[in-house]
N, C-alpha and C positions, 0 to 999 in steps of 0.2 A: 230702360234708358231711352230720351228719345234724340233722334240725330239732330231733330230740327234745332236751329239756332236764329233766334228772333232779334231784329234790331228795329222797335218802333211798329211802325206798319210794313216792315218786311221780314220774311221766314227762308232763310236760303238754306237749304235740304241740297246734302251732298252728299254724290250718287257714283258710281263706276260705273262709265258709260257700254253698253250694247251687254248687260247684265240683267237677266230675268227679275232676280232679287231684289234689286231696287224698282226697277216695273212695277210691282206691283205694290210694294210700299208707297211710290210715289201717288199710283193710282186711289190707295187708299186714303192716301191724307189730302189730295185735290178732293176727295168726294166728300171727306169731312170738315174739311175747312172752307170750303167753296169759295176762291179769294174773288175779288175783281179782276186780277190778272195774273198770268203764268209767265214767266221770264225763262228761257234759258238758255246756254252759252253758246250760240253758234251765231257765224258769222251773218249782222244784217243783210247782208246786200243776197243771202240765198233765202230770204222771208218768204216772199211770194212762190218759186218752184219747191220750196219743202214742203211749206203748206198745203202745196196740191198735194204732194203726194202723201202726204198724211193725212189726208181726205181721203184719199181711194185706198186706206187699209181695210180690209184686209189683204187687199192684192199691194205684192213687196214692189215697192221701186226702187231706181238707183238714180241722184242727181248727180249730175254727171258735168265739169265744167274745166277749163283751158288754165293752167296755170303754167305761165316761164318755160314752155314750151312740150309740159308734160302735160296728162291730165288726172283729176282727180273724180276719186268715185267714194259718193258718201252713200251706202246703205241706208235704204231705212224701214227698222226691223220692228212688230209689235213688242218686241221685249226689251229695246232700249227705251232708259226712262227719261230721256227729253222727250223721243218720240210719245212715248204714254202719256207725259205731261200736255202737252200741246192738243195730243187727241181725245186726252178725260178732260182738258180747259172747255173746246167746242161744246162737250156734248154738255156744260152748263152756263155757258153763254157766256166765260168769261175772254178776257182780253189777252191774245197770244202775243207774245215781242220776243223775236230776237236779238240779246243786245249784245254781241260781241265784237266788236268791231274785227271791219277783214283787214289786215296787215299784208296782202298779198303774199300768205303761208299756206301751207297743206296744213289744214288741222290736225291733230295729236291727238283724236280721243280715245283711242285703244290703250290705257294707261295699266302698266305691268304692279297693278295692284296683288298682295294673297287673293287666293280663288275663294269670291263672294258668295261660294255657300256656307262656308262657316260664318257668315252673318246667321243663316236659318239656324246655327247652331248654339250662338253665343248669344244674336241680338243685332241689330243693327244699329242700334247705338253704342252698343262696344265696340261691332268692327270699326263703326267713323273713328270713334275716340282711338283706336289702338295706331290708325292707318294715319291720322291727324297726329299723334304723337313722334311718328317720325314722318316728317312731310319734306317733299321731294326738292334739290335743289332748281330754282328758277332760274331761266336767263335774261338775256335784257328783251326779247320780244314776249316773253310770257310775262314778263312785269309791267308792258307796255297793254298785253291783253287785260290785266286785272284792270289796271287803270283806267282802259275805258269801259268793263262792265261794270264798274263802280259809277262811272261819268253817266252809261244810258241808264243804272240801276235811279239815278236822283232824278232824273227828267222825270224815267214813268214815273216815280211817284210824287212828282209834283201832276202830274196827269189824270193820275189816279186817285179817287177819294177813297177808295177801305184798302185791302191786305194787298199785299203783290207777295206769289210764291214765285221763287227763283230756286230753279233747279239745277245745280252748279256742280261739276266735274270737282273730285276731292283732292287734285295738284292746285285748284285755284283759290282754293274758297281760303284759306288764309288771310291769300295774298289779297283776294277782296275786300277782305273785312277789314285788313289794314289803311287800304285804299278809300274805303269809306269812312274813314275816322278824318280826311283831309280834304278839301276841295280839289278835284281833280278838271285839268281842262279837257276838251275835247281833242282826242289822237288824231295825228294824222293818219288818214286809214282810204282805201279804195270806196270812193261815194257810190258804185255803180258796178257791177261787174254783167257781160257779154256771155252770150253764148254757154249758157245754163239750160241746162236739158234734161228733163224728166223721163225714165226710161222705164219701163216693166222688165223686168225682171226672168229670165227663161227659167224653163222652172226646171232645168236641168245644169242652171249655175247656181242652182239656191245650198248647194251644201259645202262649194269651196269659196262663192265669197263670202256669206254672212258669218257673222260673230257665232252668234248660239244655233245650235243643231234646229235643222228645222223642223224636224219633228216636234222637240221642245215647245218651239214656236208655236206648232200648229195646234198643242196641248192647253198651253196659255190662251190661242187667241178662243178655244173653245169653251175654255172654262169662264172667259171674260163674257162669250156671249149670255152664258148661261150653260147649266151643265145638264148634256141632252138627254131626253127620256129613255127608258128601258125598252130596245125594240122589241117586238113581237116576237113569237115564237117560230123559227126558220121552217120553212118549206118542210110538205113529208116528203121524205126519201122512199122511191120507189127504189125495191131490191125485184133482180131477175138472174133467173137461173140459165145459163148458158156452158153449156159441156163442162168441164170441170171448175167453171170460175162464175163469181156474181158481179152482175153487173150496175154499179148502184149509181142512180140517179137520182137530179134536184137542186136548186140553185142557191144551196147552204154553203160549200166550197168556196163557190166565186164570191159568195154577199161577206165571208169571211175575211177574204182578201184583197178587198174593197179599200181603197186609202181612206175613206171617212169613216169605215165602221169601226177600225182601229182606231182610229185616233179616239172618234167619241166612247169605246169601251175603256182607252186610258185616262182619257175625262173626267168617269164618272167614279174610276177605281183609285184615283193616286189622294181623296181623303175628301172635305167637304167644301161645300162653293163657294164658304166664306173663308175658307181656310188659305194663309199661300201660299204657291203649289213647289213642293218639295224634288227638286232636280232629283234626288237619289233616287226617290220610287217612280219617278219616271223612265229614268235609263233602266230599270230594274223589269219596267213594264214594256220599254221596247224591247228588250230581251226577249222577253215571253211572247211579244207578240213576232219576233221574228223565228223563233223556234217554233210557232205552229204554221207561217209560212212553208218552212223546210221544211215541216212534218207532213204538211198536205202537198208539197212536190216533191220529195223525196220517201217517201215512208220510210222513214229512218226518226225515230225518238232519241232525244241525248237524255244519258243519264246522270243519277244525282251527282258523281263528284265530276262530271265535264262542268254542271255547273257553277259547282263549287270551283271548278277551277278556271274558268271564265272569271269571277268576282276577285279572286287572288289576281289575276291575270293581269286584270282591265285595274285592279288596285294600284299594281308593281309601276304600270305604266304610265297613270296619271302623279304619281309619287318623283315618278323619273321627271316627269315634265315639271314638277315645283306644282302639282295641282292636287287638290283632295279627290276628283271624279275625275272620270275618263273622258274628252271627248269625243266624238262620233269616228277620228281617226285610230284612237285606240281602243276604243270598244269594237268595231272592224279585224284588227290588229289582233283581241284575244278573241272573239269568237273563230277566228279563220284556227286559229293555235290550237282549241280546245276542239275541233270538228274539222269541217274541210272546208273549201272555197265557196261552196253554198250557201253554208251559213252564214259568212262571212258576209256575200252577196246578199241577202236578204234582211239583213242588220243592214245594210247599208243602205239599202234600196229601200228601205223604212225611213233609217233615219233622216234620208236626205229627202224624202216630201213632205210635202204644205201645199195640201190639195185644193185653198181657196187659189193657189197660183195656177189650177190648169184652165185650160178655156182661152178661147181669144180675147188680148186686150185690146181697150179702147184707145193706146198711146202705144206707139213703135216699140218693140223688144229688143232687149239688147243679151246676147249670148254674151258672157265673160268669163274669163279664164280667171284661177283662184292668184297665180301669177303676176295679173293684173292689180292689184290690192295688198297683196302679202307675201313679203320676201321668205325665203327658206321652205315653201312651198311641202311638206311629205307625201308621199307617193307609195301607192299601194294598190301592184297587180293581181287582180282574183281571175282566175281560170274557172271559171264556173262549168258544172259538167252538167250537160243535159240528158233528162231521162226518155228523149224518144230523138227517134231522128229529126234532123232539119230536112226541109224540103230545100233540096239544093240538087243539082248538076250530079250524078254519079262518075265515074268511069268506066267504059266501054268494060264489061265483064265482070262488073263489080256484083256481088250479089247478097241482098239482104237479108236478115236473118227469117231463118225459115217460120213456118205458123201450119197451122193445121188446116189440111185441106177441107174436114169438115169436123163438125163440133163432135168431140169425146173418141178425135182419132186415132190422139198419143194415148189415152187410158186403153186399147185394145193392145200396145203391149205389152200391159203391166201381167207377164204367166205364173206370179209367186215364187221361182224357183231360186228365191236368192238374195238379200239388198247386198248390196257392195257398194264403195267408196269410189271416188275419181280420184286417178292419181296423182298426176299434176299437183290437186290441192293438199293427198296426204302429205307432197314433197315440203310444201309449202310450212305447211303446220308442225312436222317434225324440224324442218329448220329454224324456226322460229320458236319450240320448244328447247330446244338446242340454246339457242339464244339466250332466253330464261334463263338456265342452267348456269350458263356463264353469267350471265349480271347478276345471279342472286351470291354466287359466292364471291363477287368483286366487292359486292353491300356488304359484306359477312369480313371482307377480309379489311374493307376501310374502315368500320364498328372496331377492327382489333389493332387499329395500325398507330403507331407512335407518333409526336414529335418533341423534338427535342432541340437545344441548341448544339450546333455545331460545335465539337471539340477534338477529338481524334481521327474519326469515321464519317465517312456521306452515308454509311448506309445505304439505305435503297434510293439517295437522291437526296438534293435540294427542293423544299418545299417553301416555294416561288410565295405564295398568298401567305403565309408565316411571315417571312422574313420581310414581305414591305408593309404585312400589319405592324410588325414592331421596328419596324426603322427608326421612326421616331426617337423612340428609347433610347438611344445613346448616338446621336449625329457623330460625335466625334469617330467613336468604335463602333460601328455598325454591326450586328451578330447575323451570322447565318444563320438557318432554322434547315434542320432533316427531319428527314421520315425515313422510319420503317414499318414497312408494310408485315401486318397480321398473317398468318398464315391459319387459311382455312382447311382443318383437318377432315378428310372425306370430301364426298361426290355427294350430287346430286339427285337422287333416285326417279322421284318423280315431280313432276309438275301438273297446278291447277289454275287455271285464268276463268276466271268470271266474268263476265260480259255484264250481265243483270243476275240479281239476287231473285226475282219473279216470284214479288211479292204479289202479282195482280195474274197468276196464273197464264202469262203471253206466249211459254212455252212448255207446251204438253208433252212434247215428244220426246220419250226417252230412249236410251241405246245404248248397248256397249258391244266395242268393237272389237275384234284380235288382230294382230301383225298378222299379214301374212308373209314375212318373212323375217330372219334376223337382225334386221335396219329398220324395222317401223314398229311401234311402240303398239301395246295398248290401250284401247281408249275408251272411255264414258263419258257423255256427254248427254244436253237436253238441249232441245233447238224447239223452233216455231212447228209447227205441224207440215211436214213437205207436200203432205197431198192439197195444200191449198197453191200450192204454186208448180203445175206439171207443165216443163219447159219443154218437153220432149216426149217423144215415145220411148216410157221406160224411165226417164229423167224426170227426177224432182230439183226443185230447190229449198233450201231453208238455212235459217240464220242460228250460229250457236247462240245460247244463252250462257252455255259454260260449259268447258271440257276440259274432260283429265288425263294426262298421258302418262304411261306407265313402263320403265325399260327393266328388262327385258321382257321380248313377249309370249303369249301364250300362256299365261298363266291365270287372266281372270275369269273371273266368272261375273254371271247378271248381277253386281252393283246397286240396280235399284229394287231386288227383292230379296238381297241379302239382309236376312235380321239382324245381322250383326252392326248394322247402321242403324238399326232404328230409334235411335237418342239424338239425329240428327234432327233438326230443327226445320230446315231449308234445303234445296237441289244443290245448294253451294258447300252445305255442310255434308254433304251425303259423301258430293264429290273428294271433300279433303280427307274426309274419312277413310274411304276407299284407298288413297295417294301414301293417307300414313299407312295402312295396312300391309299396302303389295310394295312400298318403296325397298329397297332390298338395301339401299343408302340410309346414309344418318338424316338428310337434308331434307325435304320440301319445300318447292318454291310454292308460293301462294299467292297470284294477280287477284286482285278485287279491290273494290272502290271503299272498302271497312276493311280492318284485322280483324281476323276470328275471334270470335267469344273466349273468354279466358279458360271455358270448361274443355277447348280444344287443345288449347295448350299445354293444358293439364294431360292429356289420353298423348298427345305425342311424345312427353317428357316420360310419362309411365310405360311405353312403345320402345324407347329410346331413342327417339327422333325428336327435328327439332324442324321448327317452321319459319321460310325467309318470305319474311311479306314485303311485297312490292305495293306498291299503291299503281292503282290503273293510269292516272292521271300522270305519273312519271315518262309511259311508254305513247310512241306517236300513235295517235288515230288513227292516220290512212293507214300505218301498216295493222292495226287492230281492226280495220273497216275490211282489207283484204283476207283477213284473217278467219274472219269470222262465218262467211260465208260455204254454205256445205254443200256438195249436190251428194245426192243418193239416186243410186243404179238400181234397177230391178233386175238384177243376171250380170254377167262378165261380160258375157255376148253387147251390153250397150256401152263398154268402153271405146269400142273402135267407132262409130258414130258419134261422141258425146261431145265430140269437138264442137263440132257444128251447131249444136244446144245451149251447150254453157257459155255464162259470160259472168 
């Protein structure tokens, strides 16, 4: 279906303004219809300062001009489609006009349309028609606007010998059509307006005042140029051996995280150059390209249900807002949720460049606040944690973390006589087992718990979210709603959290541990290799992949060479195996980002144990990011030093 609608030698195409979707729609049917002239609804008297600065796109500008004692700030963005109109007119030679007359108003064109991706899904001739079907009440200065872009619409085309496209805001186009069925005089309106100012744009106001994410933008203005070739093959990486660590070099890293190689690799990845460019796998590819940000500054990978639950996240919260996507404030908003403040930062420090904006301009810049432009402003503090010092100021005494006075001088005291644990972290991880314990049988006991209407008994209570989903139900006699809470029969024996299932083999190293006293559990676990990370003399570090706690202690044995596992599939299956085995409870708790294979729950039912899965994505990050972290001692003897080591 198409949106356009033709009256004679005019085509007026109605668009939501500062909207990628229509951008490039508009841009397609200037290139196919290639009229004598482009029309579109903004106020004459700012002809001449827009038009400059729709000349100097791709660098963003802002006209900036005096109104009634306030001032007003029009963006203008490569993905709004007047601006497209007027900049795909030039590049074929036809006739641009502005014919709206100024009323001496702030203009209105951020209009609270449904969110114009479901054009890419429906058509955009359905969203016109559907959005035209209920069209917006008028007041007496926007009937005063129709009336004169009907009055400059009949000039040009007494001016003009072939087509005129008019690109018209979807609150008007009605009301102009109607207006064009009548003689209309010319409005009284401001002949001339003063102190009109063309500004650049600082390219660190480009994410709170523009409409569409600038990133977006800077995807669109790439694909518009033409979609850029396959770079070369990155630099060799030299690798060098330095006492227990490699040292690798090469300028792959930085060309990585470069603002224009990203962009041009989502360029050429979000489908073909004739095709138009779909918002969803673009936010999809910022993602991606902000997660190997974080990957190459933090060496920290997110795994697959973070990003499954970033996508539910960033869903919930463009849903909240009346939007089918998320924009760049709540895509921010779930990756900070799903990860830490990093990621968060680095999604956003993405999203918010349009790297033709850096560089000196040729016209004064203006820094603006999103404030400035857009009431109800949201606000969002990230504490970004950095992984080396800052060069700053100490204080008198302060002392920083130690290093080896020469290369391979913490491996001389590694004497074999021992691994042991730090204890600080077993404190840490038996509370947090602890923890598990308790929320899996609160899941167990909510799965058993009642509700009912009010009649004799509260029970265990008023159940608040009950009773105002069915208020409705009888206004006159409103019913209470109770609960009674399930009672979960048995303890909890043991517990298993999975970090990663290590399908890609990322962690070799296996273990199992015993209490050494009657308060600390048993444990097997698989972490990264520690000897690639020796923080100390005698001090390792390494990250779990997944471990098993077991109470009471001293009872297991090596785990990962017992045959009696050996129908486990994976490290994660070994591990639950092990948990039903030695749990001496009915219960198992089970963290991971999947529920076990149904042939698991089969061997626990025949055991006569039962298994409470959590989903990973339920419990916070940061305390699973503290969690997860191991050091390993070579002797007893390196606990009273290991202070000073570990972090």
């Amino acid at each position: 279906m198409d949106p356009l609608i033709r009256r004679d030698r005019l085509f007026l195409f109605p668009v939501v303004h500062y909207r990628m979707e229509f951008a490039w729609a508009v841009r397609r049917e200037v290139l196919g219809r290639r009229p004598a002239a482009v029309a579109v609804d903004l106020p004459s008297t700012l002809e001449q300062p827009f038009l400059r600065a729709v000349d100097r796109l791709p660098r963003l500008s802002v006209v900036m001009y005096p109104l009634k004692a306030e001032r007003v700030y029009l963006p203008v963005e490569v993905t709004d489609p007047v601006v497209e109109a007027l900049r795909t007119a030039a590049e074929i030679g036809a006739r641009r006009a502005l014919v709206e007359p100024d009323l001496d108003r702030e203009p209105s064109y951020r209009e609270p349309y449904p969110d114009p991706y479901a054009a890419t899904r429906l058509g955009l001739g359905r969203y016109v028609e559907a959005c035209r079907a209920r069209p917006p009440q008028l007041d007496f200065h926007d009937k005063r606007r129709a009336a004169g872009i009907a009055h400059a619409l009949r000039e040009l085309l007494a001016e003009t010998a072939g087509e005129v496209l008019v690109v018209l805001g979807l609150p008007m186009v009605d009301a102009v059509l109607a207006a064009l069925e009548r003689p209309q005089a010319r409005p009284l309106s401001v002949p001339r307006r003063e102190g009109v100012n063309v500004m650049h744009l600082h390219p660190e106001s480009l994410a709170e005042v523009l409409t569409e994410t600038p990133f977006l933008q800077a995807v669109y203005e790439r694909r518009r140029a033409g979609l850029p070739p396959e770079p070369e093959a990155a630099p060799h990486r030299v690798t060098r051996a330095h006492g227990p660590f490699r040292i690798v070099g090469g300028a792959g890293a930085a060309e990585s995280r470069a603002l224009p190689a990203a962009v041009d690799r989502v360029a050429r990845r979000v489908g073909p150059a004739d095709a138009p460019l779909d918002r969803q796998r673009v936010l999809l590819r910022l993602f991606a390209e902000a997660e190997r940000r974080y990957r190459d500054a933090t060496g920290e990978r997110l795994q697959p249900w973070q990003r499954r639950a970033f996508g539910r996240y960033a869903r919930n919260l463009a849903l909240a807002s009346g939007q089918l996507l998320a924009d760049l404030h709540d895509l921010t908003v779930a990756a900070r949720g799903v990860a830490d403040d990093n990621l968060a930062y680095e999604l956003w420090e993405l999203g918010a460049a349009f790297p033709p904006q850096l560089g000196p301009a040729e016209i004064p810049t203006a820094r603006i606040s999103g404030e400035s432009i857009w009431e109800g402003m949201r606000r969002i503090l990230l504490r970004r944690r950095l992984h080396r010092p800052k060069l700053r100021m100490k204080p008198r005494g302060l002392k920083g973390r130690k290093k080896e006075a020469r290369p391979g001088e913490w491996l001389e005291a590694f004497d074999g006589r021992g691994l042991c644990s730090y204890p600080p972290e077993d404190i840490v991880v038996e509370g947090y087992g602890s923890y598990l314990k308790k929320k899996g049988k609160s899941i167990l006991s909510e799965e058993r718990s009642r509700v009912e209407p009010f009649t004799t008994s509260l029970l265990d209570g008023v159940d608040m979210r009950e009773t105002v989903r069915n208020w409705h139900l009888s206004p006159e006699r409103p019913q209470l709603w109770v609960r009674e809470l399930g009672k979960a029969a048995g303890e909890v024996g043991s517990v298993v959290v999975v970090f990663d299932e290590d399908r890609e083999e990322r962690y070799p190293y296996r273990m199992t541990w015993l209490g050494e006293h009657a308060q600390e559990s048993d444990m097997a676990f698989y972490a990264t290799d520690p000897t690639d990370a020796v923080v100390g003399p005698g001090i390792m570090r390494a990250e779990y992949g997944g471990f098993m706690l077991s109470f009471p202690p001293r009872r297991m044995t090596d785990v990962w060479s017992d045959p009696d596992y050996a129908s486990a599939m994976s490290k994660a299956e070994t591990l639950l195996l092990a948990a039903l085995d030695y749990s001496l409870e009915k219960m198992v708790v089970y963290v991971a980002a999947r529920p076990p294979r149904s042939f698991l729950k089969t061997v626990a039912d025949r055991w006569g144990r039962r298994i409470l899965y959590i989903p990973i994505g339920q419990l916070s990050p940061v305390t699973l990011k503290k969690v997860r972290v191991v050091h390993i001692l070579d002797g007893h003897d390196k606990r009273g030093l290991a202070k000073d080591y570990v972090w």
